[in-house]
C-alpha positions in Angstrom: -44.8 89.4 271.9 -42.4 87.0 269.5 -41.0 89.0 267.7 -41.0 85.9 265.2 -44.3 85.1 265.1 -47.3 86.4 263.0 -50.9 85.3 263.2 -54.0 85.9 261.1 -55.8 86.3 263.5 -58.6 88.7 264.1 -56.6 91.6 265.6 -53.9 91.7 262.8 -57.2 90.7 260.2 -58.5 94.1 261.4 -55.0 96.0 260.8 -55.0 95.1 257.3 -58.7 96.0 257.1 -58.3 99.5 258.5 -54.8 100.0 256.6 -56.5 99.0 253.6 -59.3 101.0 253.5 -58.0 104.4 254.7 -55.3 104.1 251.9 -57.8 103.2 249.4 -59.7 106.5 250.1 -57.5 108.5 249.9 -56.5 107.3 246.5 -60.0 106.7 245.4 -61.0 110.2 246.3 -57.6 111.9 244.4 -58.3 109.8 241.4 -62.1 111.2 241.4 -61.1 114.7 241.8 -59.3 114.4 238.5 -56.6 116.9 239.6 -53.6 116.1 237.6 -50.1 117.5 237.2 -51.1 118.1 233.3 -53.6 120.9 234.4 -51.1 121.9 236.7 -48.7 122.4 234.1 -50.5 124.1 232.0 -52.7 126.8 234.4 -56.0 125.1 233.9 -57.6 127.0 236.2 -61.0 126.3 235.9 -60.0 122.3 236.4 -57.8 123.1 239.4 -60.7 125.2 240.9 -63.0 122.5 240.2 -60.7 120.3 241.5 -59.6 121.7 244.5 -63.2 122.7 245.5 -64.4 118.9 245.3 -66.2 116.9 248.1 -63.6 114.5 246.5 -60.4 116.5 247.0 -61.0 117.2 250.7 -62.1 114.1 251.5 -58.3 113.1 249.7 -56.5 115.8 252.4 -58.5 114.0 255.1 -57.5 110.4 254.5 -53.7 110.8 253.3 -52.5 112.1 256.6 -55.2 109.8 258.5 -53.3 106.0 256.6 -50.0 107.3 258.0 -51.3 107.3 261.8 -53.0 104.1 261.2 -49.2 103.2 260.0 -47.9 104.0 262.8 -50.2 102.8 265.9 -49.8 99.4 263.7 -46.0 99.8 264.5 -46.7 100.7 268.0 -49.0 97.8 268.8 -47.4 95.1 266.7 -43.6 93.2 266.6 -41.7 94.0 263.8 -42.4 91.1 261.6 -46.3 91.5 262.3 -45.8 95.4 261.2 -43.8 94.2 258.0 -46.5 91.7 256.5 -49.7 93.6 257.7 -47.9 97.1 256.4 -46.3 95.6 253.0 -48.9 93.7 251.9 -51.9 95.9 252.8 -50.3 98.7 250.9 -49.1 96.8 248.2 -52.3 94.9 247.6 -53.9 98.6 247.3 -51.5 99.8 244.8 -52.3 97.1 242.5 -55.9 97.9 243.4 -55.5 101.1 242.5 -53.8 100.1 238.8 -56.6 97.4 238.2 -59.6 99.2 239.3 -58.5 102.8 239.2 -56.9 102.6 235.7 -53.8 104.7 237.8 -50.9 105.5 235.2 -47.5 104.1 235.1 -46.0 107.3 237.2 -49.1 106.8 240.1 -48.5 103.6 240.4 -44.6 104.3 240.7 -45.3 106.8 243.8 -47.5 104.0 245.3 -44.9 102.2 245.3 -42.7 104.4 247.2 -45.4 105.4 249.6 -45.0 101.8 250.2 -41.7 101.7 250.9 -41.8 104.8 252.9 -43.9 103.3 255.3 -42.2 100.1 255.2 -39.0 101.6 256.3 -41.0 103.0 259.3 -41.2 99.7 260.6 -37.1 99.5 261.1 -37.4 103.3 262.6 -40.3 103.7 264.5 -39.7 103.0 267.9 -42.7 103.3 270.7 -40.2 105.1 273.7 -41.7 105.1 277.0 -40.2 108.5 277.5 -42.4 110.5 274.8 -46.2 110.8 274.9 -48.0 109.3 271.8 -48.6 112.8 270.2 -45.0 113.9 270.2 -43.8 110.8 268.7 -45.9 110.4 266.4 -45.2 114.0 265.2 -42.0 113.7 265.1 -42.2 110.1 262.9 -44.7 111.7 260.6 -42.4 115.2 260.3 -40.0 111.9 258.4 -42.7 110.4 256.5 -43.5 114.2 255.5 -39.8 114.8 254.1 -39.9 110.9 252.5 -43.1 111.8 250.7 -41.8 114.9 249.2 -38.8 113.4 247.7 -40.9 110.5 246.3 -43.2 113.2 244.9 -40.0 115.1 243.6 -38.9 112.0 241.9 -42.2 111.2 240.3 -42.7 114.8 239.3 -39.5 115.1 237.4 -39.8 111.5 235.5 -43.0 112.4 234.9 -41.9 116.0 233.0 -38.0 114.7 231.8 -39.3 112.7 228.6 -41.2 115.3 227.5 -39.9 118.0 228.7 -40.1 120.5 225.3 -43.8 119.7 225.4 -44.2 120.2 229.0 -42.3 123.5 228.8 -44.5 124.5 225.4 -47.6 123.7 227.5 -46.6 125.6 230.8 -45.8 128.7 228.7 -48.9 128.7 226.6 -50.8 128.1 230.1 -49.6 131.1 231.0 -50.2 133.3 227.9 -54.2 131.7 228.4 -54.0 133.2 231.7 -54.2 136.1 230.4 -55.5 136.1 226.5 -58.6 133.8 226.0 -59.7 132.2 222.5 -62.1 135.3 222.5 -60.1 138.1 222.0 -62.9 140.7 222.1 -62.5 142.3 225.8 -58.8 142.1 225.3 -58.9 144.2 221.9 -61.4 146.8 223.6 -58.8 147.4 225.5 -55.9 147.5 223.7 -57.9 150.0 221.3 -58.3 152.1 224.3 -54.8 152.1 225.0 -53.8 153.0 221.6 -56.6 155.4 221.3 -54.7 157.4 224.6 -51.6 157.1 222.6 -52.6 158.4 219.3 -54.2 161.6 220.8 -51.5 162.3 222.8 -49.6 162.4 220.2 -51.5 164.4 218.2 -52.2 166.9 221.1 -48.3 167.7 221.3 -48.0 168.1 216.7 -51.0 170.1 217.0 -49.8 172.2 220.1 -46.6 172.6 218.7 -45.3 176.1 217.3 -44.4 174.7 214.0 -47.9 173.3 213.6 -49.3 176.4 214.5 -47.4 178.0 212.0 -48.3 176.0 209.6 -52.4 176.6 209.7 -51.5 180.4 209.1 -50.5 179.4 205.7 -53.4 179.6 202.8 -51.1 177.3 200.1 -53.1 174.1 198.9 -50.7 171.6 200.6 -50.8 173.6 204.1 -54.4 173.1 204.0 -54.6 169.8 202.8 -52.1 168.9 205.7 -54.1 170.9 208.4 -57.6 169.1 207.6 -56.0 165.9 207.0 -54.7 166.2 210.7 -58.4 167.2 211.9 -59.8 164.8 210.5 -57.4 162.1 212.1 -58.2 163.8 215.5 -61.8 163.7 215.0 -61.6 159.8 213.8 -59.6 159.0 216.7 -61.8 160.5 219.4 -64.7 158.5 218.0 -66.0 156.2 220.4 -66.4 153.0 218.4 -68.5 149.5 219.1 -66.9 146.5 219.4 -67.2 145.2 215.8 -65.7 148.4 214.7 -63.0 148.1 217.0 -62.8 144.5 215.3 -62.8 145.9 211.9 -60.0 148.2 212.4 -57.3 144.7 213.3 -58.7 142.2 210.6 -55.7 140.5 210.9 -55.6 140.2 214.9 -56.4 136.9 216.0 -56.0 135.0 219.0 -53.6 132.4 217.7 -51.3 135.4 216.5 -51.5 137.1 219.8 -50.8 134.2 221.7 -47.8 133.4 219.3 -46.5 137.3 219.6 -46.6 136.6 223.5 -44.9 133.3 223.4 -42.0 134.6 221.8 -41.9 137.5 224.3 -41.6 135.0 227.4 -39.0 133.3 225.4 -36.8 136.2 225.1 -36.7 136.7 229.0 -33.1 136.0 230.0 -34.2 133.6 233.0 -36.5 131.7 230.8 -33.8 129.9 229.2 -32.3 128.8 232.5 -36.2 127.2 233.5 -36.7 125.5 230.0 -33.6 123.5 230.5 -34.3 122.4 234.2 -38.2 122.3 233.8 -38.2 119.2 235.0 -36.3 120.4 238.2 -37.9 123.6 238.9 -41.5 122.4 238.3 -40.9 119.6 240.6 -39.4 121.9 243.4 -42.2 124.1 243.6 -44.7 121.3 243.2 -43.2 119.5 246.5 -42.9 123.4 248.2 -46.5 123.7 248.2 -47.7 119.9 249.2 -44.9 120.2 252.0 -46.5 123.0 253.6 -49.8 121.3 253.2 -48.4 118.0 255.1 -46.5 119.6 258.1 -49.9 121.2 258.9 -52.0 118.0 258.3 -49.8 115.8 260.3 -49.2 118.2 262.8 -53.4 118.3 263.6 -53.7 114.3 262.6 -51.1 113.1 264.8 -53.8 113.3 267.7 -55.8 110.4 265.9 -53.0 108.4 267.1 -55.0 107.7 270.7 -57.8 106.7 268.7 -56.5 104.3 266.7 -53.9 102.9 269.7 -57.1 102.0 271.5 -58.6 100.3 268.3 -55.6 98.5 267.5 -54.3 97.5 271.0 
């Protein structure tokens, strides 16, 4: 082929096509899963499970690893100027796609843009070598794309925390103290109310078991007894089993917001926690990229195969 030569004709017509499409998926189907780094953030559990558990979110795992294999047997089967055009302008026509159609925010669009560029600089990399079968190149190119994508996600992640970063760090923390203490603080104060329960009888088990106590009911003066019933009377109140609204009645001033608050502060006061509110931004973002790079050295290790197919389309 020249390598200075590009034609629209109606192989490379069928490149952009392809390229187009699969990238457009992918995105489509992320966007429609509505998992965000927000919920993310702050422990939304019942969105990420939602999420995650979509149609729409595996369909997304599908096609991201699928557009970088098409990528690549367009590099493989094309000069370099043919892979340039068909590659930069399919992906960037998506990404403006994407913030047109999609409504994609400033920071999505930003990674779309490096995704872009990622593959882009494949065309200068990617090589096809007569001395490597298809699969183990294309493994080994995509084991690349993998680390380029984690950095671009890094990057993204951390702009998208760094202006806000109080907030975000207010946000992750209460996340974690919902995790834990919902708006409806009934199950939680049964509970609590059993714990103290334990506690007070204990406690009143070792006065009452004592020797001094037991000296003390021997005695007939008024305050003796007064002190003796009052005591039996406290142990009999507090091995009362109680209903919930009683249990509620006894903390009138116990609400959620307060609890939630108490807990807060707690967190604060760890020593480390200081160290991750300053480099939220940093830490958030590292074990964001941890968890999609494990994802994508699995995905492109399994999708690489595709690579035949789409050689035999393309070719």
């Amino acid at each position: 082929m020249d390598e200075e030569t590009f034609e629209f004709n109606k192989q490379n017509i069928t490149k952009i096509l392809l390229l187009i499409f699969s990238s457009f998926f992918w995105i489509y189907f992320l966007v429609s899963s509505k998992m965000t780094l927000r919920a993310l953030i702050i422990f939304d559990l019942n969105s990420i499970i939602n999420s995650i558990s979509s149609l729409n979110f595996i369909l997304f795992l599908i096609f991201l690893p699928i557009t970088s294999v098409i990528v690549l047997s367009i590099i493989f089967n094309s000069n370099k100027k043919e892979s340039l055009i068909i590659i930069g302008s399919g992906l960037l026509f998506v990404t403006l796609l994407s913030a047109v159609f999609l409504k994609a925010n400033l920071y999505f669009v930003f990674f779309l843009i490096l995704y872009t560029l990622i593959h882009i600089i494949l065309c200068f990399i990617a090589r096809k070598e007569s001395t490597k079968n298809a699969y183990n190149l294309t493994s080994e190119l995509l084991s690349k794309v993998g680390l380029f994508l984690i950095i671009a996600i890094f990057i993204v992640t951390a702009l998208y925390i760094l202006p806000n970063q109080k907030d975000r760090v207010e946000e992750f923390e209460a996340g974690i103290v919902n995790l834990f203490i919902a708006d409806d603080l009934g199950p939680w104060m049964n509970t609590s109310y059993i714990i103290s329960k334990q506690c007070t009888l204990s406690n009143l088990k070792y006065v009452m078991e004592s020797k001094e106590y037991f000296t003390l009911t021997k005695k007939t003066d008024d305050d003796s007894l007064a002190f003796t019933e009052f005591m039996d009377n406290l142990k009999n109140s507090a091995s009362a089993d109680r209903t919930p609204e009683q249990i509620k009645e006894l903390m009138p001033d116990l609400d959620a917001p307060v609890v939630k608050s108490k807990i807060v502060s707690t967190i604060k006061a760890i020593p480390f926690m200081n160290i991750i509110e300053k480099h939220f931004a940093i830490v958030f973002a590292f074990i964001f990229v941890s968890l999609i790079y494990s994802y994508l050295a699995i995905a492109f290790l399994i999708f690489a195969a595709l690579i035949y197919l789409f050689n035999k389309i393309l070719k």
